[in-house]
N, CA, C and O atoms as a MOPAC input file, in Angstrom:
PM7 MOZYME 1SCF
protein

 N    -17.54900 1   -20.35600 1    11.72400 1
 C    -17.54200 1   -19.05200 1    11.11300 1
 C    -16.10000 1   -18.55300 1    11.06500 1
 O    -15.57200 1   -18.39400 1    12.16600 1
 N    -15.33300 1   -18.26600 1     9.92700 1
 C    -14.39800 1   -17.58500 1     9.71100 1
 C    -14.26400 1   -16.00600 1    10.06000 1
 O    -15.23600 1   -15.25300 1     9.99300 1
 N    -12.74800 1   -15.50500 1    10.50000 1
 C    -12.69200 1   -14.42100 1    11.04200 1
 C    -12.58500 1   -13.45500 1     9.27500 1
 O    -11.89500 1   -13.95500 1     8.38600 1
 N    -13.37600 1   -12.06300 1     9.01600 1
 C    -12.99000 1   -11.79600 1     7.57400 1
 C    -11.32200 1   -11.38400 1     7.80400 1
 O    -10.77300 1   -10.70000 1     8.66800 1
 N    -10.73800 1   -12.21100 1     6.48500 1
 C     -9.01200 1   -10.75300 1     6.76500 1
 C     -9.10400 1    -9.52600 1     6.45800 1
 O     -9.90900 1    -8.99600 1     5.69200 1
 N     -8.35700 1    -9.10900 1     7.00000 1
 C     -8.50600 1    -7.25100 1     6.43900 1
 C     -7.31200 1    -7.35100 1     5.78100 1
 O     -6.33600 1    -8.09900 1     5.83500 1
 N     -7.81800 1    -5.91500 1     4.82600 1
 C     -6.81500 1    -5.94400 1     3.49500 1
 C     -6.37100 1    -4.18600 1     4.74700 1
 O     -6.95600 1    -3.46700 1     5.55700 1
 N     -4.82400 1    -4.33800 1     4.01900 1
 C     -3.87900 1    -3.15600 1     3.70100 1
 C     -3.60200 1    -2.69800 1     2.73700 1
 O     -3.31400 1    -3.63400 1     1.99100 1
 N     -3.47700 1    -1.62600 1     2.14500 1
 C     -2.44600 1    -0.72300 1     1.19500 1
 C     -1.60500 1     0.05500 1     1.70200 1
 O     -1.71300 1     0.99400 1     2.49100 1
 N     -0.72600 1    -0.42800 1     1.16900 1
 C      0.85500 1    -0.21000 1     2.00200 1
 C      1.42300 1     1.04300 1     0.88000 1
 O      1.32400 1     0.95400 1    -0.34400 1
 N      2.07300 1     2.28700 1     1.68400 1
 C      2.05500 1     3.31200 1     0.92200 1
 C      3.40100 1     3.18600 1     1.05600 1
 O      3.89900 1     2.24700 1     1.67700 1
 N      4.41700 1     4.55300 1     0.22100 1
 C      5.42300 1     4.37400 1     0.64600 1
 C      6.21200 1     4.26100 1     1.97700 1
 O      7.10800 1     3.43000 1     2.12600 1
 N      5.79800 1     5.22200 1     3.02600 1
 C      5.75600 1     5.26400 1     4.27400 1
 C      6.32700 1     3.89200 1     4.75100 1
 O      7.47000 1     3.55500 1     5.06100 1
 N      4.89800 1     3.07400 1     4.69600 1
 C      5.06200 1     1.80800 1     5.36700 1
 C      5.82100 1     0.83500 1     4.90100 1
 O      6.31000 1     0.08900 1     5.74900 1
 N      6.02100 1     0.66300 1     3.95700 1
 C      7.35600 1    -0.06500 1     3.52100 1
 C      8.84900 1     0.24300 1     3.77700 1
 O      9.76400 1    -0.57800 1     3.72500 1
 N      8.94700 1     1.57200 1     4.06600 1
 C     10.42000 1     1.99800 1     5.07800 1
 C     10.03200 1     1.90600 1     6.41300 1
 O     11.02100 1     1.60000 1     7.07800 1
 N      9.14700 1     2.01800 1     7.02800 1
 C      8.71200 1     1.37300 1     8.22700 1
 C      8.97400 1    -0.02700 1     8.54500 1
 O      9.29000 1    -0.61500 1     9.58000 1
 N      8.75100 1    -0.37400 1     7.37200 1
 C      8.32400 1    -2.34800 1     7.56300 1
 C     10.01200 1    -2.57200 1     7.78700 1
 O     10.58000 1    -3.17800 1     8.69500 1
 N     10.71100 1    -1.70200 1     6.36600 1
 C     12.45100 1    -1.90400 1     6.54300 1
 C     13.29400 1    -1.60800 1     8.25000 1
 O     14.22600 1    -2.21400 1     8.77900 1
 N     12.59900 1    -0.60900 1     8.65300 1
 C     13.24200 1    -0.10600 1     9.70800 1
 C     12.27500 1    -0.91200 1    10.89500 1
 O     12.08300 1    -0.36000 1    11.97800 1
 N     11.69100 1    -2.25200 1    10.59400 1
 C     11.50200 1    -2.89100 1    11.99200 1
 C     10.56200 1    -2.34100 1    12.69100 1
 O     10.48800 1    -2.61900 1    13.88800 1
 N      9.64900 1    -1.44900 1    12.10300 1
 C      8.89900 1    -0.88000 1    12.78600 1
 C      7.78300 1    -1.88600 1    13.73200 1
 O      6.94600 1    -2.52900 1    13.09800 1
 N      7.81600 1    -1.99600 1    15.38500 1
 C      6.99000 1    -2.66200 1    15.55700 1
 C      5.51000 1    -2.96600 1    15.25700 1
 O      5.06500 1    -4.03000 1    15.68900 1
 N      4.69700 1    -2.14200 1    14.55900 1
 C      3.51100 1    -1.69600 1    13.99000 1
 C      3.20400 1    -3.02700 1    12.80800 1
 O      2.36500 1    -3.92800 1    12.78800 1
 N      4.42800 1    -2.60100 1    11.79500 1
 C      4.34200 1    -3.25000 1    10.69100 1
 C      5.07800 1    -4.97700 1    10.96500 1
 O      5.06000 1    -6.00300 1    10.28500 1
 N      5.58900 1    -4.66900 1    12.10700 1
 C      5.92600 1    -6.42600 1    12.10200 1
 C      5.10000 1    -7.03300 1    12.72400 1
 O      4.91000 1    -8.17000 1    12.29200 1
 N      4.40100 1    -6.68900 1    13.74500 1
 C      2.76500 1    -6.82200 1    13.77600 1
 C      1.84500 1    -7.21500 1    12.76900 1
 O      0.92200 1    -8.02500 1    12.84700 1
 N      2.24000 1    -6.50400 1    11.78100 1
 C      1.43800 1    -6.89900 1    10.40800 1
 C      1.99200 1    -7.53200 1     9.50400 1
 O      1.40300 1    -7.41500 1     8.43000 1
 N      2.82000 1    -8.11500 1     9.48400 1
 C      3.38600 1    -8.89800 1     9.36900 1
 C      3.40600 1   -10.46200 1     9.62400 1
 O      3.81600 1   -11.41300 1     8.95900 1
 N      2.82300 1   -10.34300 1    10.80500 1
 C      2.92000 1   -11.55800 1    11.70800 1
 C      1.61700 1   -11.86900 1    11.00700 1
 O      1.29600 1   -12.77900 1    10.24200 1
 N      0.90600 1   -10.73500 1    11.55000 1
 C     -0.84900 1   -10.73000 1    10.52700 1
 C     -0.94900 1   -11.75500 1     9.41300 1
 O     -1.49300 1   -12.85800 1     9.35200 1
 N     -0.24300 1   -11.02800 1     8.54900 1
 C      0.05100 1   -11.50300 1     7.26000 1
 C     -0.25900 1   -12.91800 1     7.16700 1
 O     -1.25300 1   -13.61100 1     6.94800 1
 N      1.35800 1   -13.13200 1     7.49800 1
 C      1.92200 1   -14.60000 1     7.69900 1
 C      0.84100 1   -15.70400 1     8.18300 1
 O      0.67400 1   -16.76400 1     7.57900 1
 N      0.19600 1   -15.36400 1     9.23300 1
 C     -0.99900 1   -15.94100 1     9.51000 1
 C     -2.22400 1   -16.55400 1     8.91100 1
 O     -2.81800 1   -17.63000 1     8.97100 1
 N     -2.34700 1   -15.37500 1     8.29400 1
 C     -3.50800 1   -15.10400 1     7.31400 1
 C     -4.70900 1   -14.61300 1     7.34100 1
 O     -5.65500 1   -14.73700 1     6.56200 1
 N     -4.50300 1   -13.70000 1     8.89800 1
 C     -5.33400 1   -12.82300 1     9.44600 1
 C     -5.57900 1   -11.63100 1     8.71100 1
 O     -6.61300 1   -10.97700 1     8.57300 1
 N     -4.48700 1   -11.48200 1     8.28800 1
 C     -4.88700 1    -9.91600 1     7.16400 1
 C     -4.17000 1    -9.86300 1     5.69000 1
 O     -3.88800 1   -10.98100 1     5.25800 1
 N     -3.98500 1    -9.26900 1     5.23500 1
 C     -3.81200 1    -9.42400 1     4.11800 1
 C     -3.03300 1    -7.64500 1     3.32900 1
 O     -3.53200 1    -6.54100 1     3.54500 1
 N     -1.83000 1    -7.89100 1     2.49600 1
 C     -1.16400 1    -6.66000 1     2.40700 1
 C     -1.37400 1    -6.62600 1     0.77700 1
 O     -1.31800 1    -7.69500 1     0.16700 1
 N     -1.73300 1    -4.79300 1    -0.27400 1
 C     -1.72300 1    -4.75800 1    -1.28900 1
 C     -0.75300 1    -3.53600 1    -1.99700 1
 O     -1.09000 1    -2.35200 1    -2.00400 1
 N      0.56900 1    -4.07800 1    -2.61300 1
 C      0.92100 1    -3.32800 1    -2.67400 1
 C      1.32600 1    -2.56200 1    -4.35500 1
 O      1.75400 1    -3.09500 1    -5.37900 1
 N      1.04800 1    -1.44600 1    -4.11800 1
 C      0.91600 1    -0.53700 1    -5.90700 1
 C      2.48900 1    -0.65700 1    -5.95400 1
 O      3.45600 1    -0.53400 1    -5.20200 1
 N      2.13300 1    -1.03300 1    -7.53900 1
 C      3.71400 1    -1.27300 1    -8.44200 1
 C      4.73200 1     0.25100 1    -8.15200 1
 O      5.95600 1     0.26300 1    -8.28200 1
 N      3.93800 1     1.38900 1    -7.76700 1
 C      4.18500 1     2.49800 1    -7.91300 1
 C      4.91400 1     2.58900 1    -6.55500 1
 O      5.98900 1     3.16800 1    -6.71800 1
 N      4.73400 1     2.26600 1    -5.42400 1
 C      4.85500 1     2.50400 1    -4.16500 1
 C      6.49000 1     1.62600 1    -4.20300 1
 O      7.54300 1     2.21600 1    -3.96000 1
 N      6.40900 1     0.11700 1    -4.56100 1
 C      7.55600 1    -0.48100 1    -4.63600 1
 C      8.71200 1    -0.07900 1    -5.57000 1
 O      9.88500 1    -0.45200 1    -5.52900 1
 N      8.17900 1     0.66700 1    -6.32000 1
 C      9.73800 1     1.57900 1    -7.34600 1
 C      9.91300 1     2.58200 1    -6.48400 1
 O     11.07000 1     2.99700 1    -6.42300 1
 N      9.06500 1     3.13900 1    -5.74800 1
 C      9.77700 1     4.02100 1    -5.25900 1
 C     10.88100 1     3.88300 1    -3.67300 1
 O     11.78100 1     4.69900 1    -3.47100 1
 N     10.66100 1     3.04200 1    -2.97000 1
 C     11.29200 1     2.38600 1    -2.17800 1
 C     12.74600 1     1.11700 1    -3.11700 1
 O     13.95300 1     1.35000 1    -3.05500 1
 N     12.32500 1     0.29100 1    -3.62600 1
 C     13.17900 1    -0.94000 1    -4.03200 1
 C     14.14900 1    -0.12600 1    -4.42400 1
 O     14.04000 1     0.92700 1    -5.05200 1
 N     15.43200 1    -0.83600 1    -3.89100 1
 C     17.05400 1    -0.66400 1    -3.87200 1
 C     17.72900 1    -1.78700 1    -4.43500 1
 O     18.89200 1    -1.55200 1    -4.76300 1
 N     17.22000 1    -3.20400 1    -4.68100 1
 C     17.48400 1    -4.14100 1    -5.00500 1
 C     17.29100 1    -5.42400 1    -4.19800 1
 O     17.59300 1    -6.53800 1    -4.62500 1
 N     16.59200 1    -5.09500 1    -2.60300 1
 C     16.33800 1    -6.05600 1    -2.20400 1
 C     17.26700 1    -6.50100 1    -0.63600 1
 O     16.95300 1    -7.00000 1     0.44500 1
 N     18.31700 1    -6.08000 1    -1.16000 1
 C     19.29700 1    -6.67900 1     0.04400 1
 C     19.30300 1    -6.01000 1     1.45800 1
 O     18.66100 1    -5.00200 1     1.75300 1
 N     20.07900 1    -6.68100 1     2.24100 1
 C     20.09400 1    -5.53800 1     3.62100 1
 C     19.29500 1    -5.45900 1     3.84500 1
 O     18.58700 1    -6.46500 1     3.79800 1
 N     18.69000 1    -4.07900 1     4.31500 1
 C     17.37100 1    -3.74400 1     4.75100 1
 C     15.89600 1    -4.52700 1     3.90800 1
 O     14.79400 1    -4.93900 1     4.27000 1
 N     16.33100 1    -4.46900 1     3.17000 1
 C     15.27500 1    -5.21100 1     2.08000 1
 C     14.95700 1    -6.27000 1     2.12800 1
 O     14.29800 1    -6.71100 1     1.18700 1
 N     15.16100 1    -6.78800 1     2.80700 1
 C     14.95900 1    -8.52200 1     3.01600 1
 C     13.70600 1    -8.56600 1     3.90800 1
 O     13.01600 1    -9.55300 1     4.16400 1
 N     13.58200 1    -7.55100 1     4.24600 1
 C     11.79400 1    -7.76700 1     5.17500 1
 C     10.68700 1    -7.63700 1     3.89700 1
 O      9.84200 1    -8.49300 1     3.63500 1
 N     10.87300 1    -6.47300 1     3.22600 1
 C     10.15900 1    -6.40400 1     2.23200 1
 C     10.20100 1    -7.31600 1     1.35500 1
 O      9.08200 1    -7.65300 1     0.96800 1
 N     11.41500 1    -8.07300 1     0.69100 1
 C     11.54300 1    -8.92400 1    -0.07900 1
 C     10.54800 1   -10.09100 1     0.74100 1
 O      9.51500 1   -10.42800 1     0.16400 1
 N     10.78100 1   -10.53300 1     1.71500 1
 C     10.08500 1   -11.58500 1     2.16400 1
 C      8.23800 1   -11.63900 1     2.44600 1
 O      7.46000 1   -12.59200 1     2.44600 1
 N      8.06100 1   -10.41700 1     2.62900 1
 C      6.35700 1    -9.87700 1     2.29100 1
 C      6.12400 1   -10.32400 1     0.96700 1
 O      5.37800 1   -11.28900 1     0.79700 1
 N      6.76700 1    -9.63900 1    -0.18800 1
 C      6.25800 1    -9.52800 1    -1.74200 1
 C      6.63300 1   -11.39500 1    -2.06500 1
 O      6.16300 1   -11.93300 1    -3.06700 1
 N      7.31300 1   -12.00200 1    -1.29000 1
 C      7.45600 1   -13.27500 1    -1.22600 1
 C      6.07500 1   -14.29200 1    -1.03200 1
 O      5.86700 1   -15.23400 1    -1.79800 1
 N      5.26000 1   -13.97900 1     0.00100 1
 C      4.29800 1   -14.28400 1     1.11200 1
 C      2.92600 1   -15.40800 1    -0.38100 1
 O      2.17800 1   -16.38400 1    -0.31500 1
 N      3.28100 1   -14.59500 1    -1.25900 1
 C      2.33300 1   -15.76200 1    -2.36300 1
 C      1.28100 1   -14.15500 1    -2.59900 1
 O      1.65700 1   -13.07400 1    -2.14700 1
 N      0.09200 1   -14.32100 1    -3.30500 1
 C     -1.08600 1   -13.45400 1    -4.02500 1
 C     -1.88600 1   -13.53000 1    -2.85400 1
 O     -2.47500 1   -12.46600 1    -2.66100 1
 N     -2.19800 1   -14.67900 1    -1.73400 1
 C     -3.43800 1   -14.58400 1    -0.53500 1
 C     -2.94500 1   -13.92600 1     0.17600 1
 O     -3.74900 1   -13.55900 1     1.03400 1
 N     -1.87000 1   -13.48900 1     0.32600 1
 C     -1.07600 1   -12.54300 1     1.52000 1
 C     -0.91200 1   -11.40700 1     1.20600 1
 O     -1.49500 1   -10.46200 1     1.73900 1
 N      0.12100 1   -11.29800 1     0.05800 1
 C      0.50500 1   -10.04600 1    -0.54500 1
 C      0.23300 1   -10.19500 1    -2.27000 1
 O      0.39400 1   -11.15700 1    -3.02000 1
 N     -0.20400 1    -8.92800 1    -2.49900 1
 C     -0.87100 1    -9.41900 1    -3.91400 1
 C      0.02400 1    -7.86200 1    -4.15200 1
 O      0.20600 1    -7.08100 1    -3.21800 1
 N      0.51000 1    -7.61200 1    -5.54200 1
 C      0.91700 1    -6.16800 1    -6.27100 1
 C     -0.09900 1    -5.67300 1    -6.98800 1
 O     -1.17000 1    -6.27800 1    -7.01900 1
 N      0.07300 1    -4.60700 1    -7.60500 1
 C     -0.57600 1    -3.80100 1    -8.52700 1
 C     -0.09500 1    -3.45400 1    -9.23300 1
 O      0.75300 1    -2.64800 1    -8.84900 1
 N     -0.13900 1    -3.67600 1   -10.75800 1
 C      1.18400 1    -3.43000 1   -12.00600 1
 C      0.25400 1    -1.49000 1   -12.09300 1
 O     -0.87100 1    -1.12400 1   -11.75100 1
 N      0.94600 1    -1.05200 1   -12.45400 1
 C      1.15300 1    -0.10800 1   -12.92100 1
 C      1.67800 1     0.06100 1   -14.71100 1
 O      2.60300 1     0.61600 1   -15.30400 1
 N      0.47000 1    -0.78000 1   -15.08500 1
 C      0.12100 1    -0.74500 1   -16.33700 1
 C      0.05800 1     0.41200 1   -17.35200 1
 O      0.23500 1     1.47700 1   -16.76000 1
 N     -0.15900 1     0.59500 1   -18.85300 1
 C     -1.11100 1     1.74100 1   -19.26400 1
 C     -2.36500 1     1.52000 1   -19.13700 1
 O     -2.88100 1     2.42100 1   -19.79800 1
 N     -3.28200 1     0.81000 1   -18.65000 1
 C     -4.69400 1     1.48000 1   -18.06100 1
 C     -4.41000 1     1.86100 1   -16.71400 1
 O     -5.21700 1     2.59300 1   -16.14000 1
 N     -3.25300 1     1.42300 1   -16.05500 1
 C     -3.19200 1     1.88800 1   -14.69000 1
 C     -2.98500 1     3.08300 1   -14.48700 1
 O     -3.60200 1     3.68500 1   -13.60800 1
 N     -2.03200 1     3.69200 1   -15.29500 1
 C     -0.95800 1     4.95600 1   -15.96500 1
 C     -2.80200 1     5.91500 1   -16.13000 1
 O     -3.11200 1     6.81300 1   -15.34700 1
 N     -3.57900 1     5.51600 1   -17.08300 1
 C     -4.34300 1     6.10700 1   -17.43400 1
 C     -5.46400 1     7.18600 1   -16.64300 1
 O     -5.73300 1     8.38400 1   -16.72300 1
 N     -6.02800 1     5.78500 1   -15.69200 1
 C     -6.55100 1     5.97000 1   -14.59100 1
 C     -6.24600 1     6.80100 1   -13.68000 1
 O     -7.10300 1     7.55100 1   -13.21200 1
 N     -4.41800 1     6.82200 1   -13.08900 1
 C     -4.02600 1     7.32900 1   -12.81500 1
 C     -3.93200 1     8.90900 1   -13.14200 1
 O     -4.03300 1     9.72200 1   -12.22300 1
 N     -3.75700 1     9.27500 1   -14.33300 1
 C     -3.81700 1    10.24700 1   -14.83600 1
 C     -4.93200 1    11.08500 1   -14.83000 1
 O     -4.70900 1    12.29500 1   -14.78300 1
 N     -6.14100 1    10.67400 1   -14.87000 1
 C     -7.72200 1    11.23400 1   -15.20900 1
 C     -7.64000 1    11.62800 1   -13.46100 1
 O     -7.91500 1    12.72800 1   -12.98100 1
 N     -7.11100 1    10.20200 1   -12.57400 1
 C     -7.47800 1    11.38300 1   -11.09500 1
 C     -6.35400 1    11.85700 1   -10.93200 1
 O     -6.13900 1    11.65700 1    -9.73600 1
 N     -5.18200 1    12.53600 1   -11.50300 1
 C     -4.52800 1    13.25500 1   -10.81500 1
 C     -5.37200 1    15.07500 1   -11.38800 1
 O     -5.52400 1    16.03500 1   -10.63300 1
 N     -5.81500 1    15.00800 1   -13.08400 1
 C     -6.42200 1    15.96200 1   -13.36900 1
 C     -7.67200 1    15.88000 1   -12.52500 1
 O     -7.80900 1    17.08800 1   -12.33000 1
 N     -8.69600 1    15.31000 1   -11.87500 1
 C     -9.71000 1    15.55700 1   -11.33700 1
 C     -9.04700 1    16.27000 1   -10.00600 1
 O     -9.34500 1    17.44200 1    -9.77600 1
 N     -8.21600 1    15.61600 1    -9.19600 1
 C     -8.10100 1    16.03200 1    -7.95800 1
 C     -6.73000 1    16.65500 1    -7.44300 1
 O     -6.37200 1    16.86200 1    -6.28400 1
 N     -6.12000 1    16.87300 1    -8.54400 1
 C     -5.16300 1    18.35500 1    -8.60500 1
 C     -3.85200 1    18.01300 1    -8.05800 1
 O     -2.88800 1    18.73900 1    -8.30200 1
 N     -3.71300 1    16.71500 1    -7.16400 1
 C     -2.86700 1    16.20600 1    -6.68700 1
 C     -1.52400 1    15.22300 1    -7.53000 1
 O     -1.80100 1    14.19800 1    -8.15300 1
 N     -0.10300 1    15.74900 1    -7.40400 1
 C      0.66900 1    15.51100 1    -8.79700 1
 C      1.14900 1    14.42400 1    -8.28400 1
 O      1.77900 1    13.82400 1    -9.15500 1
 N      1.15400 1    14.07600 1    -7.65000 1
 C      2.13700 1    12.91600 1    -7.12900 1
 C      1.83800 1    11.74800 1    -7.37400 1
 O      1.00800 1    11.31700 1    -6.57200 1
 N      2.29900 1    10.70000 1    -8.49700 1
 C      1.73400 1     9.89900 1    -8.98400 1
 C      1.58400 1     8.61400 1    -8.08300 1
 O      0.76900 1     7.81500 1    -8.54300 1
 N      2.18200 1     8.23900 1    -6.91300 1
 C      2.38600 1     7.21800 1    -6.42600 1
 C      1.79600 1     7.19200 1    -5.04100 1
 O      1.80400 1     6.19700 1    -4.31700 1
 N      1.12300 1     8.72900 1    -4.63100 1
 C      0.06800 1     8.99300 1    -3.73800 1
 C     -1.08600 1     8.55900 1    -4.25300 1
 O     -1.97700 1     8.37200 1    -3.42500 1
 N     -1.46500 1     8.23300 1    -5.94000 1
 C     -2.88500 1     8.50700 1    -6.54700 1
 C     -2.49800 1     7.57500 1    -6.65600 1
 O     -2.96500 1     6.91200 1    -5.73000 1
 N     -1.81100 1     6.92400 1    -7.29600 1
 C     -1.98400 1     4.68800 1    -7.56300 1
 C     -2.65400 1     4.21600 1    -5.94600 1
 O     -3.68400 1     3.62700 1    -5.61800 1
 N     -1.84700 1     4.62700 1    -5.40800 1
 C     -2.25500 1     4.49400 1    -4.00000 1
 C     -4.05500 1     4.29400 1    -3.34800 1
 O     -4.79600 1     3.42700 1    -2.88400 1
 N     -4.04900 1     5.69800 1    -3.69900 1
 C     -5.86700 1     6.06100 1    -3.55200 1
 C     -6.54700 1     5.50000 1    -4.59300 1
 O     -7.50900 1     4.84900 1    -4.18700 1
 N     -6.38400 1     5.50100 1    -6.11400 1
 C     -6.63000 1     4.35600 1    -6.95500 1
 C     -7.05900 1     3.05000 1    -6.61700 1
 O     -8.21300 1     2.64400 1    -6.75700 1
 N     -5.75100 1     2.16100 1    -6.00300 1
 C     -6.17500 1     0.88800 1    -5.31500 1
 C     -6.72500 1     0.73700 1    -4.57800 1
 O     -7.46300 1    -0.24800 1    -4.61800 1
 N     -6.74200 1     1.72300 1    -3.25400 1
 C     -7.38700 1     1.85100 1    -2.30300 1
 C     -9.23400 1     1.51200 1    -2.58500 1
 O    -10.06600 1     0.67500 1    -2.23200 1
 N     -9.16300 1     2.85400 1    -3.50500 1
 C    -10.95800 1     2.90500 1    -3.97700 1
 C    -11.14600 1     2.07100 1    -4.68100 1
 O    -12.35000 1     2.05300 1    -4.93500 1
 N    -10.37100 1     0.93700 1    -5.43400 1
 C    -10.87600 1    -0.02800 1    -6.10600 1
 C    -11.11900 1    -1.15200 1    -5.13100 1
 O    -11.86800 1    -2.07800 1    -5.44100 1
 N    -10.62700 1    -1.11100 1    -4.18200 1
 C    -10.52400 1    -2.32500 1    -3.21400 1
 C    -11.90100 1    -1.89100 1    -2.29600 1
 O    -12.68000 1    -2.79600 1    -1.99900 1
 N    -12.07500 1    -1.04300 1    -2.02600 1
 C    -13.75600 1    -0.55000 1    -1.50800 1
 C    -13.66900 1    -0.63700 1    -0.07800 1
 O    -14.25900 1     0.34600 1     0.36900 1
 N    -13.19200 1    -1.38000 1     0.89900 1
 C    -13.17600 1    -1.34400 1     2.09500 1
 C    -11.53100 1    -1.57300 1     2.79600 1
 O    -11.33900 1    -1.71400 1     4.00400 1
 N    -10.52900 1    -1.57100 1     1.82900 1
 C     -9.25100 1    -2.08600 1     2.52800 1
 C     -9.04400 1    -0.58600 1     3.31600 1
 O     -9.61900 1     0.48300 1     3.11100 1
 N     -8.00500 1    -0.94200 1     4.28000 1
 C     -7.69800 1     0.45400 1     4.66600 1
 C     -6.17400 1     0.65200 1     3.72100 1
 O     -5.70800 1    -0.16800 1     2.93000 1
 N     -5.39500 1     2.50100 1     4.23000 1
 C     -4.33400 1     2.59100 1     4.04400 1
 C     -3.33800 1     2.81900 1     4.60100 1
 O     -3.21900 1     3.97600 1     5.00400 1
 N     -2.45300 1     2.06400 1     4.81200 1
 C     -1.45900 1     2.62200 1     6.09600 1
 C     -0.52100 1     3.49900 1     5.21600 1
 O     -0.55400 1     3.42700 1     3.98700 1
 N      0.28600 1     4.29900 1     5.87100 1
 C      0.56900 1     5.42600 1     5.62500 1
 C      1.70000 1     6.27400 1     6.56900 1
 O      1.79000 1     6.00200 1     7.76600 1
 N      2.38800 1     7.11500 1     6.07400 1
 C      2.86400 1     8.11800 1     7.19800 1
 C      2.30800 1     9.46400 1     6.54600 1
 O      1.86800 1     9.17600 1     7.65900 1
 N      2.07600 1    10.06800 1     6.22300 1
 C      1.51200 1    10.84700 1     4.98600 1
 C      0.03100 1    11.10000 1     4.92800 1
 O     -0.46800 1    10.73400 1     3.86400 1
 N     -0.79000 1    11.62300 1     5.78400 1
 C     -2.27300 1    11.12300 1     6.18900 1
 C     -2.77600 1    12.63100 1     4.92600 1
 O     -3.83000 1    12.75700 1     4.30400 1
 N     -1.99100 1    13.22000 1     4.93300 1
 C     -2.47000 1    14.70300 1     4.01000 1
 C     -2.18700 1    14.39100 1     2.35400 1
 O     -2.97800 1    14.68300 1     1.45600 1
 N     -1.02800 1    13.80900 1     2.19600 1
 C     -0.92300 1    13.39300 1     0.75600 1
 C     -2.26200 1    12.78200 1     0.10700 1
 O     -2.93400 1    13.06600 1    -0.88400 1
 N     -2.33700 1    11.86800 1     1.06200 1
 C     -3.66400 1    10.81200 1     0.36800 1
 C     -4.85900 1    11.30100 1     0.29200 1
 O     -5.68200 1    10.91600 1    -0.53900 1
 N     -5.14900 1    12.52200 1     1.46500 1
 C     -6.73400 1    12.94700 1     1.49300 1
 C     -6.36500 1    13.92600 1     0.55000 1
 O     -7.33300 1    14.31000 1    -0.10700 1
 N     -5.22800 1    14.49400 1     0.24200 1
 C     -5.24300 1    15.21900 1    -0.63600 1
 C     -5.32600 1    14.70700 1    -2.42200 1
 O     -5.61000 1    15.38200 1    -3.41200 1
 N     -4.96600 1    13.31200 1    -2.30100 1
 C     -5.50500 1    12.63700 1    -3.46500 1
 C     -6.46100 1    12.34300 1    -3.59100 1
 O     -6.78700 1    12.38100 1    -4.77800 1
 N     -7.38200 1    11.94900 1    -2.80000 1
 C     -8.42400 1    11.30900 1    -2.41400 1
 C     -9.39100 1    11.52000 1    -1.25700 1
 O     -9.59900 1    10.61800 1    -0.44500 1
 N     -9.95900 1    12.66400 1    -1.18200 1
 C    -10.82500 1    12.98600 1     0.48200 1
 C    -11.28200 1    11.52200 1     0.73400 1
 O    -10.62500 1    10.99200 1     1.63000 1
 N    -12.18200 1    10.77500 1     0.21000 1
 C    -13.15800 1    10.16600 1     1.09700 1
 C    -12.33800 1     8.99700 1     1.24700 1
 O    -12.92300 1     7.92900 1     1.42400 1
 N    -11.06300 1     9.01500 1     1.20600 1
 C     -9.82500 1     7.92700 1     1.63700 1
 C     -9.42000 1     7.89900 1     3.37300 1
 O     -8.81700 1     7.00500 1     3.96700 1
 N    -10.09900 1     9.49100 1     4.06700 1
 C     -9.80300 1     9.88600 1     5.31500 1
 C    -10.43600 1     8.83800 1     6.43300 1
 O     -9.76000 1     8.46000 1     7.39000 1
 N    -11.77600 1     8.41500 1     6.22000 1
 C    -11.65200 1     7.40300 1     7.39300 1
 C    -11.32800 1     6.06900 1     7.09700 1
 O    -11.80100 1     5.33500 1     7.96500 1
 N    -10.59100 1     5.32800 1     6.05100 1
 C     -9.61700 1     4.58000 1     6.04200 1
 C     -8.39600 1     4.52200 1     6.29400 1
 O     -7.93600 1     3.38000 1     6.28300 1
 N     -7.65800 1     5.38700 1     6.53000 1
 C     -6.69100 1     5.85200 1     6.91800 1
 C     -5.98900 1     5.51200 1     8.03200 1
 O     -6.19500 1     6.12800 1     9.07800 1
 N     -4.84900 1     4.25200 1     7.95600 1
 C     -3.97800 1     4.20900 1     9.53100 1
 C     -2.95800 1     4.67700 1     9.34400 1
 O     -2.24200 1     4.47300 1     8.36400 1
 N     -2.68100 1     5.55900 1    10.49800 1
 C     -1.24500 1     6.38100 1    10.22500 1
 C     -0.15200 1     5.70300 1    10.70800 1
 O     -0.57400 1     4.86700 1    11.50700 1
 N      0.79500 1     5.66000 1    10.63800 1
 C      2.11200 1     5.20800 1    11.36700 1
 C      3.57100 1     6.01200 1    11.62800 1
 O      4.48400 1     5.45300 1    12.23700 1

């Protein structure tokens, strides 16, 4: 019997976490690498962090490295854009890269979200609250 992996959605938060060595996320990391869990990250979340990669960036670069069974992205398409849009008018919340976020999240149905930001997201998304790992 196989152990299931657990999925992540990695918000902005956790990707300057992951940069700054956070022991949490190199933990999950290790996860990763393994193939114990599994990281998903919105196209939206990585523009807003990416600097070009270097320096600090080389942890992250080496995650978005890891292959699609490890770390898989989320383009931020126009149906993504779209989607996006219909829940930022449903749930009042402007911040577009909090709602890609909760977007993927609810499309993924059971992943959790790590986060530093536990109010942004329920504020995009209430029933996102008991998925929710803070860091």
């Amino acid at each position: 019997m196989t152990t299931p992996v657990l999925t992540f959605v990695l918000d902005t938060g956790a990707l300057i976490a992951l940069e700054r060595a956070d022991r949490r996320l190199t933990a999950l990391l290790v996860q990763v690498r393994a193939g114990q869990a599994r990281v998903v990250v919105p196209d939206a979340v990585l523009a807003q962090v990416w600097r070009g990669g270097s320096g600090r960036q080389a942890r992250i670069s080496a995650l978005l490295g890891l292959g699609p069974q490890r770390c898989t992205s989320v383009p931020l398409d126009t149906a993504a854009a779209k989607r996006i849009g219909t829940a930022i008018s449903e749930s009042g919340h402007r911040d577009v890269v909090d709602v890609h976020v909760a977007v993927v999240a609810t499309d993924l149905g059971d992943a959790a979200v790590i986060t530093s930001d536990r109010a942004d997201l329920v504020a995009a998304h209430p029933p996102l609250v008991s998925r929710i790992v803070d860091i």
